[in-house]
C-alpha positions in Angstrom: -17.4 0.8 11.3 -18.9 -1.7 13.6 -21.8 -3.6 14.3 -22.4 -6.0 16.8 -22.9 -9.6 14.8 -26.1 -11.3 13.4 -26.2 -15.1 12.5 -22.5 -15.9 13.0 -21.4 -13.2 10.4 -17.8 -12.2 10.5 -17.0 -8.3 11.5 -14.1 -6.3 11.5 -11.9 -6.2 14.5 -11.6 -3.1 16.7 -8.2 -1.9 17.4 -6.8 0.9 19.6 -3.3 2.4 19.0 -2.5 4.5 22.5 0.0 6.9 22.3 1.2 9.0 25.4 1.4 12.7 24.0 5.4 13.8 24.8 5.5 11.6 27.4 8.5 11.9 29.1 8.2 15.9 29.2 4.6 15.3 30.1 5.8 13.0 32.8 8.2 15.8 33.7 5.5 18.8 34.0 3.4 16.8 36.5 6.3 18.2 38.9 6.4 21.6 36.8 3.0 22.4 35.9 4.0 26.1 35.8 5.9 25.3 32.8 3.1 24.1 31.2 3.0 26.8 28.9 6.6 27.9 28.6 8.5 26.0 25.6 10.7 23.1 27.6 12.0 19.9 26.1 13.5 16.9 28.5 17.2 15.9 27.2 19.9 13.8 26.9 23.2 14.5 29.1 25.3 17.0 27.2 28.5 16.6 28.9 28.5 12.6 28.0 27.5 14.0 24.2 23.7 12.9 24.3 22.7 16.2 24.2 19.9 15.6 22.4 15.8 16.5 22.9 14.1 13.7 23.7 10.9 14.8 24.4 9.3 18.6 23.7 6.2 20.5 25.2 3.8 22.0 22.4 5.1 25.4 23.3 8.0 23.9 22.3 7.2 22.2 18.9 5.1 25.2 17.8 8.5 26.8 17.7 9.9 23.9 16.0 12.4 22.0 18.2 12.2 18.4 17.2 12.8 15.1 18.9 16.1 13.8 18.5 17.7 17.3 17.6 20.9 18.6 19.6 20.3 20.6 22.2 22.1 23.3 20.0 19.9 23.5 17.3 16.8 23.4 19.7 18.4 26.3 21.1 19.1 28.3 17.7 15.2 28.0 17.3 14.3 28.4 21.0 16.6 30.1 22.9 14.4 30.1 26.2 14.0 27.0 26.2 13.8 25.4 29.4 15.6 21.8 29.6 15.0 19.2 32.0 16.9 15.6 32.8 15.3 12.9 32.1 14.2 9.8 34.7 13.8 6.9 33.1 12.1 4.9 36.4 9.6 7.5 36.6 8.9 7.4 32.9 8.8 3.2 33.4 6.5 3.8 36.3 3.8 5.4 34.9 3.8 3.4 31.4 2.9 0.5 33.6 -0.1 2.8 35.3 -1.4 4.0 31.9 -1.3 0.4 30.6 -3.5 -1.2 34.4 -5.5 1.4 33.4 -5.6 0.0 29.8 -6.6 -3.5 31.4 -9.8 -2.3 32.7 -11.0 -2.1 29.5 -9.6 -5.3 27.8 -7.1 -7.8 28.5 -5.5 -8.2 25.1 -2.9 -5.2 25.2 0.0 -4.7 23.4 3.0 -2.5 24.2 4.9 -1.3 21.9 7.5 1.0 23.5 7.6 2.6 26.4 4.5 5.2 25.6 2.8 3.0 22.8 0.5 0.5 22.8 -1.9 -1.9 20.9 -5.8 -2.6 22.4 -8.0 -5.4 20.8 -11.5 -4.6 22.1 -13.7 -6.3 19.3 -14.4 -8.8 22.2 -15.3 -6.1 25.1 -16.7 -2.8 23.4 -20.2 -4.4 24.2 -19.6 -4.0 27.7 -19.3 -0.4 27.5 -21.6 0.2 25.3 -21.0 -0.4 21.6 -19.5 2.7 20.2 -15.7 2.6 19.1 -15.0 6.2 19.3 -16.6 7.0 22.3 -14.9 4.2 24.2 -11.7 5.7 23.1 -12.7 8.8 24.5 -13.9 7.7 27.4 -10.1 6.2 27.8 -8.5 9.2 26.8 -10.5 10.8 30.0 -9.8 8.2 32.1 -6.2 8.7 31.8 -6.2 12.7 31.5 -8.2 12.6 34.9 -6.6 9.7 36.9 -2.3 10.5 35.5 -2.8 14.4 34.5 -1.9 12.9 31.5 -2.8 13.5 27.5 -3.2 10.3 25.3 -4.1 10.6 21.3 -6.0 7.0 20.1 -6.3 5.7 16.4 -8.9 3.1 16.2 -9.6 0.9 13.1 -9.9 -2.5 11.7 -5.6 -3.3 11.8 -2.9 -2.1 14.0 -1.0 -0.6 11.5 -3.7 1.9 10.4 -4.6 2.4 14.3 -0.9 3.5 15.0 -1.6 5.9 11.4 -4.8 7.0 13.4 -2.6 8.0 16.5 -0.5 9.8 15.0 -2.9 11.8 12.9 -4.2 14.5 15.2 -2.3 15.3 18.3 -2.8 16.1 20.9 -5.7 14.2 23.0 -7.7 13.4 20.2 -9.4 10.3 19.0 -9.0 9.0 14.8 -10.9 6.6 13.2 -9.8 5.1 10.1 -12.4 2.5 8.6 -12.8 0.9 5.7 -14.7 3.2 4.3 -12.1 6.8 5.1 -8.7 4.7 4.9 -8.2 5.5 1.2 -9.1 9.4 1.7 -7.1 9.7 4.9 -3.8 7.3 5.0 -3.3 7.1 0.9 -2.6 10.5 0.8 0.5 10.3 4.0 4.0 10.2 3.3 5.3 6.6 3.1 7.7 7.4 6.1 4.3 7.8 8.0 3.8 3.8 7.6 5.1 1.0 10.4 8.3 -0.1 9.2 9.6 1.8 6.3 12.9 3.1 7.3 15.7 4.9 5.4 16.8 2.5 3.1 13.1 1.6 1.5 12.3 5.4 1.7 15.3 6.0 -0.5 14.4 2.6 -2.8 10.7 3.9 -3.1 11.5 7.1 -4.0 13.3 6.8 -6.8 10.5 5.0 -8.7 8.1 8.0 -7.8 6.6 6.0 -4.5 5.9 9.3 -1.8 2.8 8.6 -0.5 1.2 5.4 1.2 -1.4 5.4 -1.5 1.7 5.4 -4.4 2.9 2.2 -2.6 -0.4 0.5 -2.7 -1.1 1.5 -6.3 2.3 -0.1 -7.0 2.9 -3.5 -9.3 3.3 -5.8 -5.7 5.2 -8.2 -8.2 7.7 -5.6 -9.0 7.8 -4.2 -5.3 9.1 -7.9 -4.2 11.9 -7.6 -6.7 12.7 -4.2 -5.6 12.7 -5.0 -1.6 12.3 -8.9 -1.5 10.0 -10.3 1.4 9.9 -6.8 3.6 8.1 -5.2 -0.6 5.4 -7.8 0.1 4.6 -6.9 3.4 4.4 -3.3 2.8 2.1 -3.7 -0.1 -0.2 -5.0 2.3 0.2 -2.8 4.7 -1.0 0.0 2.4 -3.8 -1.9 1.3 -5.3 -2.6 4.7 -4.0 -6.5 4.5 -2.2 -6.2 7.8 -4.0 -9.3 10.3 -1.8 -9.6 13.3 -3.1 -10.2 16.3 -3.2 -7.9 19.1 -0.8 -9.9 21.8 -2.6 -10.6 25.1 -0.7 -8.4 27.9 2.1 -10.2 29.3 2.7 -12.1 25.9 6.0 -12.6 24.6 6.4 -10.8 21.3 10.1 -11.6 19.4 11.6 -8.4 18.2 11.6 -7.2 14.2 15.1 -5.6 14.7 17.7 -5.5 17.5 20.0 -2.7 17.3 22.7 -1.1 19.6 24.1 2.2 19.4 27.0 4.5 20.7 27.8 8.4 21.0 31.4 8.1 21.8 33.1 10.5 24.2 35.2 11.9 21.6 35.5 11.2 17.7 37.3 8.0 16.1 39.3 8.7 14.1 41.7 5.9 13.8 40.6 2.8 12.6 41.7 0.8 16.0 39.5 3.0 17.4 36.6 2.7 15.3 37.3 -1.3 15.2 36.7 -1.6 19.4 33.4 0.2 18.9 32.1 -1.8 16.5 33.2 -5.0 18.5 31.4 -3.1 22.1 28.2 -3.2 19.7 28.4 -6.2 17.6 28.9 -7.8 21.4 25.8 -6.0 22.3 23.7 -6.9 19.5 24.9 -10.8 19.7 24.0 -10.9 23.5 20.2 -9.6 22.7 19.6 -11.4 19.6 20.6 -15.2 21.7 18.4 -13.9 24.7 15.5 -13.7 22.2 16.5 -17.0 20.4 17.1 -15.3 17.0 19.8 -15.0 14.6 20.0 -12.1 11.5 20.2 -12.1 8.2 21.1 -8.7 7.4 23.3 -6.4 9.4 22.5 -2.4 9.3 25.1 0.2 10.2 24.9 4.0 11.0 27.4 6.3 11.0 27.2 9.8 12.1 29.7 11.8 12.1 30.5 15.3 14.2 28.1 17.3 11.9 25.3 14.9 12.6 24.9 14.0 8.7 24.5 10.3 8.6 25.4 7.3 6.5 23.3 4.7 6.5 24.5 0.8 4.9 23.2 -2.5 4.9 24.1 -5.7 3.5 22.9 -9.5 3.4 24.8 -11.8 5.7 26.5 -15.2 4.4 24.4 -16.9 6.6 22.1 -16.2 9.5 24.2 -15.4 12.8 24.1 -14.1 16.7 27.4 -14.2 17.3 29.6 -10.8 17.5 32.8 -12.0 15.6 30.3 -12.5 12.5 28.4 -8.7 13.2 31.8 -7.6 14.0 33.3 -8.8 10.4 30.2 -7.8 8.6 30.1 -4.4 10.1 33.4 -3.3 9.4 33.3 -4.9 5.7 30.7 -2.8 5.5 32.5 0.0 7.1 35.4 -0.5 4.9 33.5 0.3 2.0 31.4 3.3 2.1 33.6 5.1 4.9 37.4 6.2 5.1 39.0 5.9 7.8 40.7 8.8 9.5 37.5 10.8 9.0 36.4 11.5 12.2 33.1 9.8 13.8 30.8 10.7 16.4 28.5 7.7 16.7 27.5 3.8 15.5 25.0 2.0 15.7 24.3 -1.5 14.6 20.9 -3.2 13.5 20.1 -6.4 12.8 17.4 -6.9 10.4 15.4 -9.6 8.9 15.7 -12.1 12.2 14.1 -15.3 12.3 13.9 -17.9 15.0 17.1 -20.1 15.5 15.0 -23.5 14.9 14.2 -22.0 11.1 18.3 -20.8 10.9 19.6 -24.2 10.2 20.9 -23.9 6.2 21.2 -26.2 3.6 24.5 -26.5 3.3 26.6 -28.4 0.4 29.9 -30.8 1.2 32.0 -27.4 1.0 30.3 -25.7 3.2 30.2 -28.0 6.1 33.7 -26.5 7.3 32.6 -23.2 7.9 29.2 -24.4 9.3 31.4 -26.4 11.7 33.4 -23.5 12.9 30.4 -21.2 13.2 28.5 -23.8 15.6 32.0 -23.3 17.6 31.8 -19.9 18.1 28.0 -19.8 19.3 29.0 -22.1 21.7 32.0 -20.2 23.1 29.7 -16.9 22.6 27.0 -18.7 24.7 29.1 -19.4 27.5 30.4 -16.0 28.0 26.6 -15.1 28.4 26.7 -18.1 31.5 29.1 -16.3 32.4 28.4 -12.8 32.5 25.2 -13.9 33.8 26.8 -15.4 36.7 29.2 -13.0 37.8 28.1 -10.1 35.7 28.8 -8.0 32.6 32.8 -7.3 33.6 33.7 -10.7 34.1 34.4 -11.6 30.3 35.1 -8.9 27.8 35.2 -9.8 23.8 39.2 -9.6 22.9 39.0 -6.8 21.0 38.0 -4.8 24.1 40.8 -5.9 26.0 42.9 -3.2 27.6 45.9 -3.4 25.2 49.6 -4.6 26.1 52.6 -2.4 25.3 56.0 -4.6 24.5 57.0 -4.0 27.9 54.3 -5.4 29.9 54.1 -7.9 31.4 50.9 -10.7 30.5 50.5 -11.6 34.7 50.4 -8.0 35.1 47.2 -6.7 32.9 43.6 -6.8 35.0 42.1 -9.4 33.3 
């Protein structure tokens, strides 16, 4: 897959995908190690309704409780299961350990997530000597003997085909995808296996016979465009081993592909009031993140699910790339109001903003009857932006959108609300 260059000849580059084997319960049996081999999961907080596994054991998956799952279902399948709350610093602590140890090895490291990341070594493999996969494993070691912890490794000459490598054989294991394999081993993967194809392509894809990753790549990339517009393009590549980006160097800012904000609510909505203050807590949320990393959407994603955890799953193009949460908070619930009816009760929201781009490329062309709205829009991202000066100041309470305001009865008096 590699060889070291002759004459100023251009090679591929050599890129690590890292991923932390059930990290957080892995985390978790470093205090329990005589759980090791009893099925245990860590989970969400039931009595709050995040009763959900967020991270299993192999005991545990052999028996099949999945990630994400209630705690009741994991339970049906497993009813020994052991569960364990989660801590969240600990888990922080210890992705910054695994990544310094990372950093001995190169300095051009990528996180992505808390138990993921990205390693260029193309530049560094020399100085341990030469061989991709042993490298990996001598990484893997390094972290199984230093943490007590497992990490699985995809190497090949793109990050998307080193995360496909990560994935591939778990746990503790090493995969190389080359040139020369990537058609025998990722062609023949589901297309939900690939970085980036969520729900809504799955569902696009599949209805033209696209499964596979290699039924993607054989597709007409022409007719792909049409079907998914810029995000078909990039896929095509993707499968075909086009993917170029570079690995970021550690400490690199890297602007999010997506911002989204979700919500399992204490108890169902089922009034539209109701359902309209959620939206506005998360179309608050999503504004606030999307101005911290200077980008605006231009198409707004929103999830339903409701009590039996079947979920709904719409999107739609906005008029007109926006970070403010009055314009998520109109789309959403024009959105809302037409593939949901109200009174049927809901569990949880959340909102995702897709397709973002930097707010120096947002400016549109507008013609002479669209000046007006442009006009009031530049007004509310002002007033939007000061509530962040503001929150920022004197914290998250000190300005509320108006749609979260505690609500006056007839008799009350305006001085006498707490606000």
């Amino acid at each position: 897959m590699y060889t070291a260059p002759k004459g100023g000849e251009t090679v591929d580059r050599i890129i690590y995908h890292c991923d932390c084997n059930s990290f957080y319960c892995s985390v978790e049996l470093l205090s329990h190690p005589e759980l090791r081999s009893v099925p245990t999961a860590v989970c969400g907080d039931p009595k709050s309704r995040h009763g959900i596994i967020l991270a299993k054991n192999e005991p545990a998956k052999k028996l099949g409780v999945r990630t994400a799952e209630t705690i009741w279902q994991a339970r049906q399948k497993c009813p020994g299961l052991v569960l364990l709350p989660a801590h969240h610093a600990l888990y922080r602590d210890y992705s910054k350990k695994v990544n310094a140890i990372y950093s001995r090895f190169t300095d051009l490291i990528e996180p992505f997530g808390i138990d993921e990341s990205w390693l260029d070594v193309t530049g560094s493999l020399h100085l341990f000597g030469g061989n991709p996969r042993a490298l990996a494993n001598r990484i893997r070691n390094t972290v199984r003997e230093e943490l007590g912890l497992t990490i699985s490794v995809g190497v090949s000459f793109n990050k998307v085909f080193a995360k496909l490598g990560s994935d591939y054989k778990k746990p503790d294991a090493t995969t190389v995808i080359s040139r020369e394999n990537f058609r025998r081993i990722v062609w023949p993967l589901p297309v939900t296996d690939l970085l980036f194809v969520g729900r809504a392509a799955a569902q696009v894809l599949r209805r033209y016979g696209v499964t596979t990753i290699g039924e993607l790549a054989a597709f007409d990339k022409k007719a792909l465009i049409e079907l998914l517009g810029k995000q078909g393009d990039q896929l095509w590549g993707y499968a075909n081993g086009l993917e170029h980006s570079p690995v970021a160097p550690a400490g690199t800012y890297t602007p999010p592909k997506s911002v989204g904000n979700g919500e399992t609510f204490s108890r169902n909505l089922t009034k539209r009031d109701e359902v309209d203050r959620g939206i506005a807590m998360l179309a608050d949320q999503v504004a606030v993140r999307l101005r911290k990393h200077g980008m605006k959407a231009s198409t707004l994603q929103v999830t339903i699910r409701d009590p039996k955890f079947k979920d709904i799953c719409r999107q739609r193009p906005l008029p007109a790339p926006t970070n403010t949460a009055r314009e998520l908070h109109r789309a959403a619930m024009d959105i809302l109001a037409r593939c949901w009816s109200f009174g049927s009760p809901i569990r949880a929201i959340t909102l995702t903003a897709h397709n973002l781009i930097p707010e120096s490329e947002a400016s549109e062309q507008l013609d002479l009857f669209q000046s007006g709205a442009s006009h009031k829009r530049d007004k509310i991202e002002k007033l939007e932006r000061t509530m962040d000066a503001i929150r920022s100041k004197y914290g998250q309470e000190a300005v509320k959108v108006a749609a979260l305001a505690p609500k006056m009865e007839a008799h009350e008096n305006p001085e006498d609300l707490p606000f």
